[in-house]
Residue, then its C-alpha position, 0 to 999 in steps of 0.5 A: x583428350x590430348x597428353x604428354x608423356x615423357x619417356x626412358x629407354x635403351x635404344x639397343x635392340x630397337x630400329x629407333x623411335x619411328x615406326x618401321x615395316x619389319x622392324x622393332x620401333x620404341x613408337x610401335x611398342x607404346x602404341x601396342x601397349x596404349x591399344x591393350x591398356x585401354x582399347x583404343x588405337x592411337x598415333x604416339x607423336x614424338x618430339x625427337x626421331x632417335x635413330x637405331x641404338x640411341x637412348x633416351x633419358x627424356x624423350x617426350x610425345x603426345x598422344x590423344x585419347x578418346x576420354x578423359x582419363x587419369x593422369x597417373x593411370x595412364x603412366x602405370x597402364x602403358x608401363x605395365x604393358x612394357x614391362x617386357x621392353x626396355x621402355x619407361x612411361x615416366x610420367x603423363x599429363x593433360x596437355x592443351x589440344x594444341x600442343x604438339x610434341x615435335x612442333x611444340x619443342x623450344x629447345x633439346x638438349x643432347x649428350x654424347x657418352x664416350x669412355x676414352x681408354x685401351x681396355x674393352x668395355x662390358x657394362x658399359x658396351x651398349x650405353x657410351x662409345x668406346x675410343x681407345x686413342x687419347x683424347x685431346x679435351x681441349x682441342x675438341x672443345x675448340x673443334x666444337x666451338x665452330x659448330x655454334x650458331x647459325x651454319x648451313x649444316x648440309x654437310x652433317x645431313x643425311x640423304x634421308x633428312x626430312x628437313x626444309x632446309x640445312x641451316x640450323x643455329x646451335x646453341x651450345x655443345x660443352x665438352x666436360x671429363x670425368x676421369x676415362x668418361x667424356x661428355x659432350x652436351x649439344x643444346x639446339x632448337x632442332x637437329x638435322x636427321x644424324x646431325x649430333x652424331x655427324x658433328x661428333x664424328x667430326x669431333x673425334x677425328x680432330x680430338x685423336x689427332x687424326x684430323x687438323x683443327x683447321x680442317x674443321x671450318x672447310x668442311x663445314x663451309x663445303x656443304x658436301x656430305x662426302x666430307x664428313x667424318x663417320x658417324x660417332x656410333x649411335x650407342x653414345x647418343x642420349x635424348x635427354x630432354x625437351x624444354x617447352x616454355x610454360x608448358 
């Protein structure tokens, strides 16, 4: 019996989402918690491998049991095992046997934190990058702009991606302010292994004025990683949801 379970978590004291040797894996620690709630072994699938230090607000798996069990009971029974790990089951529901949670995936949606100001950050240290040079709104909108569509992004891959192939089409990034609080909202069917966050980085050189927006369209046209830009750190990154059609 196969269910869906949509997923919270602070990803700061986790290796990210895929299970590691010698590691702390958020897919580790629901797997524990599914075997001491119900007896049984099983493979949690997940629709986005979260790297270290990233969240996630709408995470979604899927996971088969044995049986056939309530909904509800599922959600308060996992939780309950993870109520020592900043990990929350937010709700499950019976799923077609056919439905894959990665595979199954129509569009995700990303958003990247930043707080753009001088003074260092407490609350919000570990859930949005801090950038203390001023940030030009305007212009990293336009830098974002180019990444839209259909590009080979070979440049924005890391060594270890799994993908086939480097070409992905994005269909929005959105730039919006809240007084020292910028959000950046990327909306694709799939990412390559550290895209959003080699794209972001990108973002940020041109929005402190550190890198020309010309610059922008070469370095995506090179297909060469030494080109990029640092990665944006990972503790501004959310997942924060997966459309799937009807389902």
């Amino acid at each position: 019996m196969r269910y869906k379970l949509r997923i919270e978590y602070d990803g700061t004291d986790y290796s990210g989402w895929q299970k590691q040797d010698n590691s702390s894996s958020i897919q580790e620690h629901i797997e524990i918690a599914i075997e001491k709630f119900c007896g049984e072994k099983s493979s949690v699938s997940g629709a986005g491998r979260t790297d270290a230090g990233v969240h996630a607000s709408g995470q979604v798996a899927h996971v088969d049991f044995n049986q056939d069990r309530d909904a509800d009971q599922i959600r308060k029974g996992i939780n309950f095992y993870l109520k020592n790990e900043k990990i929350s089951i937010l709700d499950a529901e019976r799923v077609p046997d056919d439905f894959d949670a990665r595979f199954s995936a129509i569009m995700r949606y990303y958003r990247y934190k930043i707080v753009n100001r001088q003074s260092p950050l407490t609350y919000h240290s570990n859930t949005h990058a801090h950038v203390k040079q001023s940030l030009d709104i305007s212009i990293m909108q336009q830098a974002a702009d180019y990444f839209i569509g259909k590009h080979d992004f070979t440049t924005f891959r890391s060594a270890g991606c799994q993908s086939k192939s480097p070409i992905k089409s994005i269909e929005k990034i959105l730039i919006t302010e809240q007084r020292d609080k910028i959000y950046v909202d990327f909306i694709a069917k799939s990412f390559l292994h550290t895209q959003v966050r080699s794209i972001m980085g990108c973002i940020l050189k041109v929005g402190t004025g550190s890198w020309d927006l010309s610059m922008i369209p070469d370095i995506i046209a090179a297909k060469d990683r030494a080109k990029c830009a640092t990665l944006a750190p990972s503790c501004g990154l959310y997942l924060r949801k997966i459309d799937y059609g009807c389902i």
